[in-house]
FIVODO-154466 format. One record per residue (C-alpha): z, y, x; residue in three letters; residue number from 1. Coordinates in nm, 4 decimals. Each point is the difference from the previous one (the first is absolute). Layout:
N
NODE         pz         py         px   resn   resi
NODE          Z          Y          X    ALA    NUM
...
This chain:
235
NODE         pz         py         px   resn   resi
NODE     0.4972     2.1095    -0.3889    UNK      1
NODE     0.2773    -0.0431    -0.2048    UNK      2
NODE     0.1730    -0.3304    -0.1233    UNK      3
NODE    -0.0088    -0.0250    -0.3502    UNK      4
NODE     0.3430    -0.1413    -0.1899    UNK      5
NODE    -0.1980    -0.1441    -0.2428    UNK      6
NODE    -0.2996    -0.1327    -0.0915    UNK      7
NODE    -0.0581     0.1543    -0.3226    UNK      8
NODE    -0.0519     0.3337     0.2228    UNK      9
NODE    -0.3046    -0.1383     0.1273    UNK     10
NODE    -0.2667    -0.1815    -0.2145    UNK     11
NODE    -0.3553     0.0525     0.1966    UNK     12
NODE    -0.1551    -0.3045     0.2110    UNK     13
NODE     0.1529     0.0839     0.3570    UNK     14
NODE    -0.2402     0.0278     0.2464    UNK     15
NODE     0.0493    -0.0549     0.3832    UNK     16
NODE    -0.2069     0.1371     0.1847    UNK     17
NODE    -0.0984    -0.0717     0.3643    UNK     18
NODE    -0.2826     0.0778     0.2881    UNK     19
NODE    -0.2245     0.1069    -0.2693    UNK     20
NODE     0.0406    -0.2565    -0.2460    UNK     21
NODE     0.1743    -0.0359    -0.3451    UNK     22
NODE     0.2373    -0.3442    -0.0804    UNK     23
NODE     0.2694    -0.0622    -0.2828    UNK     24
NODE     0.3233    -0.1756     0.1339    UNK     25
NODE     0.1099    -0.1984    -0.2297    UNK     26
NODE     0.3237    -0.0239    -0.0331    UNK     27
NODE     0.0085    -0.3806     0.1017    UNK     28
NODE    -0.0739     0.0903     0.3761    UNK     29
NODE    -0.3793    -0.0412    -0.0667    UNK     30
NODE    -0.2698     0.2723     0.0926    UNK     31
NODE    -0.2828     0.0449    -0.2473    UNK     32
NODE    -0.3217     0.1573     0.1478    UNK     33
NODE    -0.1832     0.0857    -0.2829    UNK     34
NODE    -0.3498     0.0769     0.1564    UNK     35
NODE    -0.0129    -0.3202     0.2000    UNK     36
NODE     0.1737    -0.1803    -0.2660    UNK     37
NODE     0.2248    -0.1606     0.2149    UNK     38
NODE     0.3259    -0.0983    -0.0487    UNK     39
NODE     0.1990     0.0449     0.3576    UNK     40
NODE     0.3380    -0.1775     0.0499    UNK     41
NODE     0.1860    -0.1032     0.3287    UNK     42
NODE     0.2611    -0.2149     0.1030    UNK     43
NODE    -0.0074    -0.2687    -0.2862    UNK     44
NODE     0.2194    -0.2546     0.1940    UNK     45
NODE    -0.0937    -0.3031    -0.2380    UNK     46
NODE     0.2340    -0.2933     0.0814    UNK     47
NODE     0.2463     0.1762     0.1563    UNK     48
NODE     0.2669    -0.1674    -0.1237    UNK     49
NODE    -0.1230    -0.3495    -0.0296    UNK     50
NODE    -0.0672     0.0522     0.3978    UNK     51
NODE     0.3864     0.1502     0.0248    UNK     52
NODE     0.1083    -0.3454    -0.2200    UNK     53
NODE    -0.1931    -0.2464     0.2934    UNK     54
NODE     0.2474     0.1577     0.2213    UNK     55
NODE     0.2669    -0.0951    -0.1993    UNK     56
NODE     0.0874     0.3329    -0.2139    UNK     57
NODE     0.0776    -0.1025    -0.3640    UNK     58
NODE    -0.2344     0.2950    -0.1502    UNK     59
NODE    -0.1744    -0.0415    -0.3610    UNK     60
NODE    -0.3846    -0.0322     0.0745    UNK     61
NODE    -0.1153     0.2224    -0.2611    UNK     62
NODE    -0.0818     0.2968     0.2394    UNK     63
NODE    -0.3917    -0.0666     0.0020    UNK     64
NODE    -0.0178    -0.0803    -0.3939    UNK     65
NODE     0.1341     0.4166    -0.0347    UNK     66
NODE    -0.2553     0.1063     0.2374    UNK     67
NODE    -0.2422    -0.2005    -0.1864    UNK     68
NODE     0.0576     0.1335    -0.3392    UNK     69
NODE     0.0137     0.4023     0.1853    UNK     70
NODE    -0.2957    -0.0611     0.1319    UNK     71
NODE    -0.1613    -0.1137    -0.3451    UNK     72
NODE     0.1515     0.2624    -0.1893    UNK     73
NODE    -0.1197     0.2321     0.2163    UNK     74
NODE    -0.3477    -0.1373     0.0019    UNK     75
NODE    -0.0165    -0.0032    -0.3280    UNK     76
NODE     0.1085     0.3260    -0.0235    UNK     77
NODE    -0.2330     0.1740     0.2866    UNK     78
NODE    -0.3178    -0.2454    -0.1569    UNK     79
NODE    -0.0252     0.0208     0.4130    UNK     80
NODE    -0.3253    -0.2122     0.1277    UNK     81
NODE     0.1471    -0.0123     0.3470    UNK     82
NODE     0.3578    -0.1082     0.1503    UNK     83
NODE     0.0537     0.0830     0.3655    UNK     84
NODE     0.3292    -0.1132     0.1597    UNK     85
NODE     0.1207     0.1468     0.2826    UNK     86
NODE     0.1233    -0.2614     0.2302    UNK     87
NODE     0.3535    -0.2088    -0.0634    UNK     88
NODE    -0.1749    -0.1220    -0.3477    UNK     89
NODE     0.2129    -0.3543     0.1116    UNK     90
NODE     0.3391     0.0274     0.1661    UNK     91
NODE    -0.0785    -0.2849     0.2912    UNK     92
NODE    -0.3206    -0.0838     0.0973    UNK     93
NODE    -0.0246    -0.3694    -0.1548    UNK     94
NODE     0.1417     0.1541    -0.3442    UNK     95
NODE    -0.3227    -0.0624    -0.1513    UNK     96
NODE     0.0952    -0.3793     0.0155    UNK     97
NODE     0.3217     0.0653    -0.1713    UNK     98
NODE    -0.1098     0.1014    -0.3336    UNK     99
NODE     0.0837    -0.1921    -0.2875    UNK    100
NODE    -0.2800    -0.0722    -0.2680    UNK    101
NODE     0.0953     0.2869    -0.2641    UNK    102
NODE    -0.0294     0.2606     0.2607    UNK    103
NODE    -0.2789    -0.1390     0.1993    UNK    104
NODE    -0.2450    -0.0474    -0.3454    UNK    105
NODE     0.1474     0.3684    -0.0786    UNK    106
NODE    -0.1372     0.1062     0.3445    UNK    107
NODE    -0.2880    -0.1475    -0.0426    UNK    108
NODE    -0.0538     0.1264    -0.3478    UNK    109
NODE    -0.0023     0.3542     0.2125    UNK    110
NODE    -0.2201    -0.0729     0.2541    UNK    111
NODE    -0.2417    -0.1494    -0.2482    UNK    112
NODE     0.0550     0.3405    -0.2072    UNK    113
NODE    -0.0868     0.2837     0.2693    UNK    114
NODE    -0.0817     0.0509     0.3420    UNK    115
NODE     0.3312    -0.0723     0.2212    UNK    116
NODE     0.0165     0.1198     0.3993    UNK    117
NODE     0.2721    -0.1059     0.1617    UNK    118
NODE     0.0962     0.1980     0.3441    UNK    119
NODE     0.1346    -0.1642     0.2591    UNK    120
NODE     0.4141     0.0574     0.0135    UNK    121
NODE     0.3079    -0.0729     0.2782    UNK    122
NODE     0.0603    -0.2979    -0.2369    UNK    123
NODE    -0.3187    -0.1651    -0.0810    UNK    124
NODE    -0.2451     0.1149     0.3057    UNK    125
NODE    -0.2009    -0.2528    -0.0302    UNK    126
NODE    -0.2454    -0.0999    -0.3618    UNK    127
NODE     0.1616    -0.2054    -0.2655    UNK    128
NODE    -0.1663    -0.2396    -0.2340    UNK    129
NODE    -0.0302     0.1881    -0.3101    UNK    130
NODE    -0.2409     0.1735    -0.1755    UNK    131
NODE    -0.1788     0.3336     0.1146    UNK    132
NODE    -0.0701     0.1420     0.3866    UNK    133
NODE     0.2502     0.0311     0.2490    UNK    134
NODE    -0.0657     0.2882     0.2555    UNK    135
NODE     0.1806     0.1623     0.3119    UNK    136
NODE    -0.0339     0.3713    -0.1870    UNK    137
NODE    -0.2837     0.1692    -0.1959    UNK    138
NODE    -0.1299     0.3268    -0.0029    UNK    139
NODE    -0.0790     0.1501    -0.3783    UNK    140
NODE    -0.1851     0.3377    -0.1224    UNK    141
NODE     0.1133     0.1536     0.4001    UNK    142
NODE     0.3569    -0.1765    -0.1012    UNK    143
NODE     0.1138    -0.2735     0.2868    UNK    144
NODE     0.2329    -0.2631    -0.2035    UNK    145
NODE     0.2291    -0.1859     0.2115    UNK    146
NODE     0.3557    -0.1664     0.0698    UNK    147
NODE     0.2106     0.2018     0.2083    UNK    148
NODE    -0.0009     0.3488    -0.0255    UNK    149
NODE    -0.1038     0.2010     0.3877    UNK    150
NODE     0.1291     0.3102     0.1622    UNK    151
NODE    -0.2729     0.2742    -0.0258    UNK    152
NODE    -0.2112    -0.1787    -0.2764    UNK    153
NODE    -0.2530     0.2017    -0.1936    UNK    154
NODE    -0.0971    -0.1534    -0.3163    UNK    155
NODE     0.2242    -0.3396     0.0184    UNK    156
NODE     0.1369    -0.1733    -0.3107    UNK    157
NODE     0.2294    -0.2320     0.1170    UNK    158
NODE     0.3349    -0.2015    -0.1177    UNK    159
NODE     0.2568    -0.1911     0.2455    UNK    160
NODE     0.2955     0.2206     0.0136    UNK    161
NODE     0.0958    -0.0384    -0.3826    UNK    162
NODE     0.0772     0.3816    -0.0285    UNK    163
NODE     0.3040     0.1240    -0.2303    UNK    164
NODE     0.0864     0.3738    -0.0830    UNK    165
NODE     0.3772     0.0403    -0.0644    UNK    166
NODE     0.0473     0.3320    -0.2030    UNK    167
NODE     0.2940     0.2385    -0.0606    UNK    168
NODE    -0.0610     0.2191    -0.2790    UNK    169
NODE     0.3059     0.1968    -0.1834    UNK    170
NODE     0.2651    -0.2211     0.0582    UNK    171
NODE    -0.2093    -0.3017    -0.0761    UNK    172
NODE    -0.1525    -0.2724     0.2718    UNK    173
NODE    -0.2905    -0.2222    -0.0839    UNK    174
NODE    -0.1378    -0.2573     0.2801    UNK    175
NODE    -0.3357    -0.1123    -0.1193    UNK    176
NODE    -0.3214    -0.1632     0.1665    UNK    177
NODE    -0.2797     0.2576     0.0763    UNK    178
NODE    -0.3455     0.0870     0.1185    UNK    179
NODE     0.0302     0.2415     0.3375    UNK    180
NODE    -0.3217     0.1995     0.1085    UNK    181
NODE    -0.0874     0.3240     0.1867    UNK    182
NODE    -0.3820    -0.0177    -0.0798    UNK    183
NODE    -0.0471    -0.1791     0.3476    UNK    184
NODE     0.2225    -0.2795    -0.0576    UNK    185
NODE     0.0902    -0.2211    -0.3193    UNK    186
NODE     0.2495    -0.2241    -0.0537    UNK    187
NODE     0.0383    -0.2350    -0.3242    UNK    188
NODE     0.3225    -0.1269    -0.0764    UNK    189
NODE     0.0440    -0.3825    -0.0206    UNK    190
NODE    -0.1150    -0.1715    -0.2928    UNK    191
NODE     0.1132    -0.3248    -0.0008    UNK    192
NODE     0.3022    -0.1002    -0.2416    UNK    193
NODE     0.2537    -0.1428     0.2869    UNK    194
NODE    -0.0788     0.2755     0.2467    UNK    195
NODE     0.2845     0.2791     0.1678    UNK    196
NODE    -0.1026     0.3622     0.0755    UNK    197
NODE     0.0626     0.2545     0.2644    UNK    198
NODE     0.1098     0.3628    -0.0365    UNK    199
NODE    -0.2844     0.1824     0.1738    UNK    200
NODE     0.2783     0.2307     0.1331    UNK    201
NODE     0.0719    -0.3133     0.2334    UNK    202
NODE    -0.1416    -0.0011     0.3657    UNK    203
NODE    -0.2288    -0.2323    -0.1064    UNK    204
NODE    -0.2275     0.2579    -0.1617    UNK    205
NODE     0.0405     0.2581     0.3105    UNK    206
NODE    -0.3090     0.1367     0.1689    UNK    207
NODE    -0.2704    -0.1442    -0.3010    UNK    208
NODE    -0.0072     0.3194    -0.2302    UNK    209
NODE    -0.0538     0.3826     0.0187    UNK    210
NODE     0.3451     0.0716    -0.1557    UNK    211
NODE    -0.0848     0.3460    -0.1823    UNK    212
NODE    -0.2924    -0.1869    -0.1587    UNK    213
NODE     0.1528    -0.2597    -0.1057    UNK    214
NODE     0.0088    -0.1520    -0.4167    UNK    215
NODE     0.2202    -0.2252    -0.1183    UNK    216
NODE    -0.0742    -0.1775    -0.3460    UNK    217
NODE     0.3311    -0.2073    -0.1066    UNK    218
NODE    -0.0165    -0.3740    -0.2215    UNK    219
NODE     0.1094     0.1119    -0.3226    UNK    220
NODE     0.0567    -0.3106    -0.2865    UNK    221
NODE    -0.2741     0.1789    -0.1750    UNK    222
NODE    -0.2328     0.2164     0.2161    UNK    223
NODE     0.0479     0.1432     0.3365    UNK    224
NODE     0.1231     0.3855     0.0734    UNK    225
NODE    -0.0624     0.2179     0.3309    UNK    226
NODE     0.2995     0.1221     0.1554    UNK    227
NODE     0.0897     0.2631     0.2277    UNK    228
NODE     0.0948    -0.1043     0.3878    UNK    229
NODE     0.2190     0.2620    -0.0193    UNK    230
NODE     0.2234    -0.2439    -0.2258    UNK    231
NODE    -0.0049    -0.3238     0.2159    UNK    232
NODE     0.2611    -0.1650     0.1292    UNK    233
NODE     0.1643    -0.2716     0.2770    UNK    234
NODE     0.0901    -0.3010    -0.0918    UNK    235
């Protein structure tokens, strides 16, 4: 796999493929699985910075208005029937309460609009009061959808770790969000518009993946690109 310089080199749909299955990543973090039509995102983190702002941290509060308008655009985009988040949808667990009107009737206006899921996260364990089902982890089509990603998984689509590839290619650096997999184990990157990432060259990610399988598929502005391991880097 080879990391292309531009994206004029490349004009087909991408297609990511994983334990037998076909998805698009979209180039906003989400994860469109066609045949289930399903639109898979993780790590949302809505009112992360209003909670950051009760603790005193003089942060803008427009972090869960971005998500918001990703998640429509890519809704609109997938015409997904289904939205399955995989845990940390809400960055503290009574983050549901902390939504202003805008946002919440936006929510709502998604919840009324497809089927949402909402897995259980390190943030928000427990069920919020919005719209949709809140679940511990589901299993899809032989696919187990959950949280945080587990050494020796087969079949596990998971987010939590927030993975970043950082790649050196001919002279040039580029440190983008990415989605991680060695057909066992998937990773999505985080989606949410106020969330960090982690280079999955960090210890963090050591142990969860079958390194000479591994695929890496880089955020691009525009669509996403597979890159070579080969090409990662620290930091």
């Amino acid at each position: 796999m080879n990391y292309p310089l531009h994206q004029a080199e490349i004009t087909e749909t991408p297609i990511l493929r994983f334990a037998g299955h076909n998805f698009e990543p979209l180039p906003s973090g989400g994860l469109y699985w066609h045949s289930q039509q399903t639109l898979l995102v993780a790590d949302l983190h809505f009112e992360k910075m209003a909670s950051f702002a009760r603790r005193g941290q003089m942060l803008p509060p427009y972090d869960t208005g971005m998500t918001l308008a990703r998640l429509e655009a890519d809704l609109r985009r997938t015409g997904a029937r289904r939205l399955i988040s995989l845990g940390d949808s809400f960055h503290r667990a009574d983050a549901s309460s902390l939504l202003g009107n805008a946002d919440r009737m936006r929510l709502d206006a998604i919840t009324d609009m497809v089927e949402c899921l909402w897995l259980s996260g390190n943030h928000d364990p427990a069920p919020h009061a919005i719209g949709g089902q809140c679940l511990p982890e589901l299993t899809v089509s032989g696919l187990t959808l959950t949280h945080e990603p587990k050494r020796g998984a087969s079949g596990l689509v998971a987010g939590h770790l927030h993975p970043a590839a950082h790649l050196h290619m001919e002279g040039r650096t580029a440190r983008r969000p990415c989605f991680v997999h060695d057909n066992r184990l998937l990773i999505l990157p985080a989606y949410g518009a106020s969330t960090g990432s982690l280079n999955i060259l960090s210890p963090a990610f050591v142990g969860l993946f079958h390194w000479p399988a591994l695929e890496v598929t880089m955020l691009g502005k525009e669509r996403t690109y597979p890159v070579s391991p080969k090409r990662l880097v620290r930091g």
